[in-house]
C-alpha positions in Angstrom: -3.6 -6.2 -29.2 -3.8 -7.1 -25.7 -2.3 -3.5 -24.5 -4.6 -1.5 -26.8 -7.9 -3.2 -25.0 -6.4 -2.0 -21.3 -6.2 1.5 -23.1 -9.8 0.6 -24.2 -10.5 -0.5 -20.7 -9.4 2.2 -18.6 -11.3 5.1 -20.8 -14.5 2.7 -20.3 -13.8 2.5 -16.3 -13.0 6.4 -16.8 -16.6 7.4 -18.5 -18.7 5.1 -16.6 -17.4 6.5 -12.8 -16.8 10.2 -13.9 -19.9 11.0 -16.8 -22.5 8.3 -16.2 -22.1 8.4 -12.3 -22.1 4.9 -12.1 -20.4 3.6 -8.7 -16.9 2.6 -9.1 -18.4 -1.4 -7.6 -20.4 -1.5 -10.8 -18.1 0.5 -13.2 -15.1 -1.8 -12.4 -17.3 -5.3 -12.9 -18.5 -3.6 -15.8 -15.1 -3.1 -17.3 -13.8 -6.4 -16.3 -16.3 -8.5 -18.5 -16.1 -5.9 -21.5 -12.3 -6.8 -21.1 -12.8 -10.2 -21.1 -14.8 -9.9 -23.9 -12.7 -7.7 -25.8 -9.4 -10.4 -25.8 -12.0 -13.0 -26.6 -12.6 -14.4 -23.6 -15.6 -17.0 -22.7 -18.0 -15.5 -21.0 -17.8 -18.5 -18.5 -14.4 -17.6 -18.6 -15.1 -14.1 -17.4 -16.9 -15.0 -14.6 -15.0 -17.3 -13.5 -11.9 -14.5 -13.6 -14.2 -12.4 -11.8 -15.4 -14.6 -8.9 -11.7 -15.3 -8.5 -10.1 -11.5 -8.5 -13.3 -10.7 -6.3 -12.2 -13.8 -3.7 -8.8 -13.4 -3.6 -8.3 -9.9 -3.2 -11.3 -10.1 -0.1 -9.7 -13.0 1.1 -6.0 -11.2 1.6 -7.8 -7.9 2.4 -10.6 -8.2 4.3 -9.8 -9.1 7.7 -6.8 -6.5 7.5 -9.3 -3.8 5.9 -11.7 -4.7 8.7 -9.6 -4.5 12.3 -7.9 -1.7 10.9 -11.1 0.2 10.6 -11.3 -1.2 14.3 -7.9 -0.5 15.6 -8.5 3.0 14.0 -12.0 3.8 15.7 -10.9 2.8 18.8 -7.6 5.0 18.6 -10.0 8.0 17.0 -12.9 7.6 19.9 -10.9 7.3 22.8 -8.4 10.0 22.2 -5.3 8.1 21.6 -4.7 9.3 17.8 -5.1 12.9 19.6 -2.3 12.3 22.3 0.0 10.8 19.7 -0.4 13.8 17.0 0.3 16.2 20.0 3.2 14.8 21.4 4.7 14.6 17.9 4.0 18.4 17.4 5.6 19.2 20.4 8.9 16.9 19.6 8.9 17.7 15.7 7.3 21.3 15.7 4.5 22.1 12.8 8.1 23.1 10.7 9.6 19.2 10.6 6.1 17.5 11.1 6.2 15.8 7.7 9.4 14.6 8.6 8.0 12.9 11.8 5.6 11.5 9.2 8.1 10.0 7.0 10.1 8.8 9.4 7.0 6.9 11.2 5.8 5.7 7.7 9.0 4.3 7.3 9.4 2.5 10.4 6.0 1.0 10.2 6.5 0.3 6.1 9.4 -2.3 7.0 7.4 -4.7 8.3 3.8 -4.3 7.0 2.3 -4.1 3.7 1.1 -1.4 2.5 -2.8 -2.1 3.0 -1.9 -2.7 6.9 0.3 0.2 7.5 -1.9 2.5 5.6 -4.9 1.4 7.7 -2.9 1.6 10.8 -1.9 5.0 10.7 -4.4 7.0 8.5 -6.4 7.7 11.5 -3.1 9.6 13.0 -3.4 11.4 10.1 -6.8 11.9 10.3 -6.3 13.7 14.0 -3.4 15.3 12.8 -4.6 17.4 9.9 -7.6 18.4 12.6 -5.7 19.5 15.3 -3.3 21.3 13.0 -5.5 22.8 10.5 -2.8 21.3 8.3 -3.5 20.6 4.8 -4.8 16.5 4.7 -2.9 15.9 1.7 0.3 17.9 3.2 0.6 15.4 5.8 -0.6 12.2 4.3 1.2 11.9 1.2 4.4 11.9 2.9 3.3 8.6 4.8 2.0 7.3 1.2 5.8 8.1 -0.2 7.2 6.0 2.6 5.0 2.8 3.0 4.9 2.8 -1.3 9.0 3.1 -1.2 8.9 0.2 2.1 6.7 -1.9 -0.2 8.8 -1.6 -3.5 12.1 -1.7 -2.6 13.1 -3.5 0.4 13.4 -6.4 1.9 11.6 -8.1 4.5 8.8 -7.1 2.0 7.3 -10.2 0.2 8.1 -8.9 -3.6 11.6 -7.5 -2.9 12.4 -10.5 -0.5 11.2 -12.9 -3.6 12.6 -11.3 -6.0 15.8 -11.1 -4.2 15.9 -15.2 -4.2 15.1 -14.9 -7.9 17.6 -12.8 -8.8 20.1 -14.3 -6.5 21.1 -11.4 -4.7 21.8 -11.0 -0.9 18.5 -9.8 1.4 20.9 -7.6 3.5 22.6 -5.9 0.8 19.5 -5.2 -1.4 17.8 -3.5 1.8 21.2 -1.3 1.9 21.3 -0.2 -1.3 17.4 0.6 -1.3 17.9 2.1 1.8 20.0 4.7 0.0 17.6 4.7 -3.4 14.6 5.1 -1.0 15.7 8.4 0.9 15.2 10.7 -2.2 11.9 9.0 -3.5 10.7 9.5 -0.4 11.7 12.6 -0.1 10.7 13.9 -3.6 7.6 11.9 -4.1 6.3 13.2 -0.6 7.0 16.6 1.0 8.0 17.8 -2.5 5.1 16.6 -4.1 2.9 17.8 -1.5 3.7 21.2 -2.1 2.0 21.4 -5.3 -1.7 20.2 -3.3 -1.8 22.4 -0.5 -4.9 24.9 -1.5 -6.6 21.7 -2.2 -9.6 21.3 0.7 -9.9 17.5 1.3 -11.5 16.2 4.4 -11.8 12.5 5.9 -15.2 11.2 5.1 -17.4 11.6 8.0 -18.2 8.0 8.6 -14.3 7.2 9.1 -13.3 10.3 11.1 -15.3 13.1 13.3 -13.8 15.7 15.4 -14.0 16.1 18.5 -12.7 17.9 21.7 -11.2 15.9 24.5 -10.9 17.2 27.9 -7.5 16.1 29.5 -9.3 13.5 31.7 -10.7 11.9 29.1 -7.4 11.1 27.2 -5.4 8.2 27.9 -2.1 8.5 28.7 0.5 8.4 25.9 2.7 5.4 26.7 -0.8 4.0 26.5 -1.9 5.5 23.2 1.5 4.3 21.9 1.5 0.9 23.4 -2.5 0.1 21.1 -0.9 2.0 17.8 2.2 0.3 17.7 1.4 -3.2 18.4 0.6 -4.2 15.4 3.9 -2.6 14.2 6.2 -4.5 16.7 4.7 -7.8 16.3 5.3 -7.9 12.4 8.2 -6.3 12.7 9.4 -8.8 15.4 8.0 -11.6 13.5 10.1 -10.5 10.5 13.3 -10.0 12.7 13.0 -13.3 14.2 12.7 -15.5 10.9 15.2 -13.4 9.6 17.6 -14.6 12.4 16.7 -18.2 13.6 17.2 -21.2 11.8 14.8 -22.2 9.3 12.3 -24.9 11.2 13.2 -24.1 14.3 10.3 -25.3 16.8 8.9 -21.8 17.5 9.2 -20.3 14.1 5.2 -21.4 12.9 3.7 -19.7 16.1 6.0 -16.3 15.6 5.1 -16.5 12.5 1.7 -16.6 13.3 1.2 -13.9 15.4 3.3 -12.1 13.2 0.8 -12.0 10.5 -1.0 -8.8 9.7 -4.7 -10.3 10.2 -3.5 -11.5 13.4 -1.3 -8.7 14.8 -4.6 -6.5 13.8 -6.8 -8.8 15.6 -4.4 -9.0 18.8 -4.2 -5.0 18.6 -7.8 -4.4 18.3 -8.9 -6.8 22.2 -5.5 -4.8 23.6 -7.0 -1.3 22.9 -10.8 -2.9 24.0 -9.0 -3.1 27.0 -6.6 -0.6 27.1 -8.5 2.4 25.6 -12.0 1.4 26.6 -12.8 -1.3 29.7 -10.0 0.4 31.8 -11.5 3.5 31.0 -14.9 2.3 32.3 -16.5 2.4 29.1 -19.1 -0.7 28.4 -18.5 -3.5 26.3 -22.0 -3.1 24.3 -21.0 0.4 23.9 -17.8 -0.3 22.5 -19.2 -3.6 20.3 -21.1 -0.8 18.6 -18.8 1.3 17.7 -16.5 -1.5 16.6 -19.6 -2.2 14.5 -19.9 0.9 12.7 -16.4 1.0 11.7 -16.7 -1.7 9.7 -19.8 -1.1 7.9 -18.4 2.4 7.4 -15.4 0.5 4.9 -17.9 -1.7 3.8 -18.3 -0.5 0.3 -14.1 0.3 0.4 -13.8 -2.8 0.3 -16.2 -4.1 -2.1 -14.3 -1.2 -4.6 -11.1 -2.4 -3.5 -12.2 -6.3 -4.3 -14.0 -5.4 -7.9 -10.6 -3.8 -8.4 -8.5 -7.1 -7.7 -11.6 -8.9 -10.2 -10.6 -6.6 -12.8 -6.9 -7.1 -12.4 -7.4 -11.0 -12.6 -9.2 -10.8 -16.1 -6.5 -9.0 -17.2 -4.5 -11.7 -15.8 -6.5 -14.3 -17.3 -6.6 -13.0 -20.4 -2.6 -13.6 -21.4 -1.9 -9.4 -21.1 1.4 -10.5 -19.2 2.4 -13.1 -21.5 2.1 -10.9 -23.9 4.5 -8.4 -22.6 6.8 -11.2 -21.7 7.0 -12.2 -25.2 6.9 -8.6 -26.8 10.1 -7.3 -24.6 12.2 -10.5 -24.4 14.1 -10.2 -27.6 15.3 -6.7 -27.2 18.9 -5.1 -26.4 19.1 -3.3 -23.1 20.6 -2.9 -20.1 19.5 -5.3 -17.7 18.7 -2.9 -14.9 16.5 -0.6 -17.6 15.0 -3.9 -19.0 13.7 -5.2 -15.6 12.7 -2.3 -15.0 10.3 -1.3 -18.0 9.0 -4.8 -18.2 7.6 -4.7 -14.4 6.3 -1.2 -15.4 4.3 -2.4 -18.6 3.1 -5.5 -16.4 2.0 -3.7 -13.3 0.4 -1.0 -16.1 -1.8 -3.6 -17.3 -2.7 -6.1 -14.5 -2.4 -3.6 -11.6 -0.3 -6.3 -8.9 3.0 -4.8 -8.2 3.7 -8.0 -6.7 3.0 -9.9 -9.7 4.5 -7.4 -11.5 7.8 -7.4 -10.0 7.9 -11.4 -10.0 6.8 -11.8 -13.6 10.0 -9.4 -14.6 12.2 -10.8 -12.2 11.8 -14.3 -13.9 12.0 -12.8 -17.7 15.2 -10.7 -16.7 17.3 -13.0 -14.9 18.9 -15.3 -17.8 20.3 -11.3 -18.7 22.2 -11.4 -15.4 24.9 -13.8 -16.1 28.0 -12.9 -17.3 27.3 -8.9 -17.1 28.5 -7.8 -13.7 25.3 -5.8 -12.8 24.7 -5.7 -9.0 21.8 -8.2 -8.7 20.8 -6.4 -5.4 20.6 -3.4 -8.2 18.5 -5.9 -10.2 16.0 -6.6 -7.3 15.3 -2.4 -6.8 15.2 -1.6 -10.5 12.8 -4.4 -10.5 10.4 -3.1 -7.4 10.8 0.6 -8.8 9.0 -0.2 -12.3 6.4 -1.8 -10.1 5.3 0.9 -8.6 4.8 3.0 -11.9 1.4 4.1 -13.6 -1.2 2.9 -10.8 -4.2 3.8 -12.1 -7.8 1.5 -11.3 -6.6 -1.7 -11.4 -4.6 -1.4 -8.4 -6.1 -1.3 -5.1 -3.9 1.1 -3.5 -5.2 3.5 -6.2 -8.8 3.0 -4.9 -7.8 3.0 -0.4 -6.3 6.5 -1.3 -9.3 7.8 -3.1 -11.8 6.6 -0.8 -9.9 7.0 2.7 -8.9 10.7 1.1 -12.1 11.4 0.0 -10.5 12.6 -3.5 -12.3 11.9 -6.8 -11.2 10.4 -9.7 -9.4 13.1 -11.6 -7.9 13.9 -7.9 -6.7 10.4 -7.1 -5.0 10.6 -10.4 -3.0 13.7 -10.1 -1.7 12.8 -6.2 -1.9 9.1 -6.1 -0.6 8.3 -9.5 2.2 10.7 -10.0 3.1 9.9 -6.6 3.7 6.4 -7.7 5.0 7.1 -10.7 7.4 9.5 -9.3 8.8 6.9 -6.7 9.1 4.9 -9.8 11.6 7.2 -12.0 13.3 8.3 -8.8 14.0 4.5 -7.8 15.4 3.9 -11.6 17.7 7.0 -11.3 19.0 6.3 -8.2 19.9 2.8 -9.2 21.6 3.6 -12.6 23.7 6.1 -10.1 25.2 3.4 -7.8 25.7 1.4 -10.9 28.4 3.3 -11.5 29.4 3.1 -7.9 29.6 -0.4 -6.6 
């Protein structure tokens, strides 16, 4: 039974990291072909599965993973991420800072995926929990909570804005209603949550973050500081806006596009604060090459975790797990809304891809639409909640938290996850609720 060799799988992945030591690289390719192997897959097969989870997931990672390392050394090193996290002290106070978070992670979570905004904004968080002495999980789950909730539920997102199209429903009313769904899941899977992890001492790894003192003529000025963070943020945003309001094909559409792209609005935010943060502040350009360079060895093995995870999501893939659930859920007498919702929860359990979770469910749950009156903007969110459920270490937002949180395992598992998980339930609540409603 396909679901009983993910059970299988995971307490393999589980003993190998956390009793043999074995690196979570060689644990997860590890798992993957015992996987494989266990649903009776070729060893060819296997392989193959591998090569391609291992490709795919670099190739729609890696040059995100990479400037963002950039983008963030640059912001760390120069003082920027230091100006920003004092001037939003002084506007929020220490009392509402989480709310400043939230509100940011929000913001930034409309228009990028998750990877990007993470990567963005984690060294803000970095400089804020130093300059503080705040708890690091106190601040950053919060800004997890929001870019997870931006990811699931809302449109211009890829999943909800597919899914919306599936399902029918109207873009601007599902980002509405998930607007309203989103505000408590936020809420409860962040500052809430966080309350339960603040004796808990974690601590940037050194090769991503190390504190410093900045004298105040060293600093760049704050409209500068903001003017690096947030490009990357206003171009996809813009980009999203813009397709959102101009025809379809009109002339200038490919190039917005374009630029609007998170590799690219990365890659045009990292030569701005070259310039910005470091040539007009008479630092050299070998000196800055450098330190460009050892940002991105230091997420060099980040990203070869994050990669075996998308390797070990595509044998489960391969190996007919998701058909499976198609098959075992299809016949069974539910609400559409709960249905949706449990069978994108079961699929993103075993292959890890909220994305492909959401999709797979969307497609098996709409023929239940017709005919029943349920909101398909409803449908859409229900849908992106049970996406988000049970991430464990197939997902690759699973591993970016452990690693750029410096948690272990059992750690990741108690924040990350119920995090997740909690969005999840809150999201499914909230739209059984305006069922009612609407």
């Amino acid at each position: 039974m396909p679901l009983i060799v993910i059970v299988a799988g995971i307490i393999l992945l589980f003993v190998l990291i956390s009793v043999f030591k074995i690196s979570a690289f060689l644990s997860l390719l590890i798992t993957s072909f015992a996987v494989g192997l266990l649903n009776r897959m070729e060893p060819g097969a296997i392989l193959q599965s591998i090569a391609s989870g291992l490709g795919s997931t670099m190739g729609s990672l890696a040059l995100i993973i990479v400037f963002g390392a950039m983008l963030g050394k640059l912001l760390e090193e120069s003082g920027a991420a230091f100006q920003i996290t004092h001037k939003l002290v002084d506007l929020f106070g220490l009392g509402k800072i989480q709310i400043a978070i939230m509100i940011t992670g929000f913001l930034v979570g409309l228009p990028m995926i998750y990877n990007a905004g993470f990567l963005v904004l984690i060294p803000l968080i970095y400089a804020l929990a130093h300059s503080t002495k705040l708890p690091l999980i106190y601040l950053g789950l919060p800004l997890c909570a929001a870019l997870s909730v931006t990811h699931g539920f809302l449109p211009p997102h890829p999943a909800p804005t597919s899914i919306a199209f599936i399902f029918h429903a109207n873009p601007n009313l599902t980002l509405l209603y998930g607007m309203i769904v989103a505000i408590p899941s936020i809420l409860i899977a962040g500052p809430l949550l966080s309350r339960f992890y603040t004796k808990w001492d974690l601590v940037p790894p050194k090769e991503l973050f190390t504190p410093r003192e900045f004298t105040k003529a060293e600093l760049p000025t704050f409209t500068v500081s903001v003017i690096t963070a947030l490009t990357p943020i206003v171009l996809m945003l813009s980009g999203a806006l813009i397709q959102m309001l101009l025809p379809h094909g009109y002339a200038n559409t490919k190039l917005l596009k374009f630029i609007s792209d998170p590799s690219v609005a990365l890659f045009i935010a990292v030569f701005i604060g070259v310039y910005l943060l470091g040539i007009r502040k008479g630092k050299k350009m070998s000196d800055l090459m450098r330190s460009l360079s050892s940002s991105t060895s230091a997420v060099s093995m980040i990203l070869l975790i994050i990669a075996a995870g998308g390797a070990f999501k595509q044998v489960i893939t391969d190996s007919g797990t998701a058909d499976y659930i198609k098959q075992t859920v299809g016949g069974l007498n539910v609400s559409p809304l709960v249905l949706t919702w449990c069978v994108a929860t079961l699929i993103r359990f075993a292959i890890g891809s909220a994305t492909v979770s959401c999709i797979t469910a969307a497609g098996l749950t709409l023929p239940l639409v017709e005919g029943t009156g349920i909101s398909r903007e409803l449908m859409v969110i229900a849908t992106g909640a049970g996406s988000l459920m049970f991430s464990h270490f197939n997902d690759t937002g699973f591993w970016m938290f452990k690693e750029y949180f410096n948690a272990t395992i059992k750690q990741t598992f108690m924040v990350w996850t119920v995090m997740e998980t909690l969005i999840g339930i809150t999201g499914l609540m909230g739209v059984l609720i305006l069922s009612h409603l609407i």
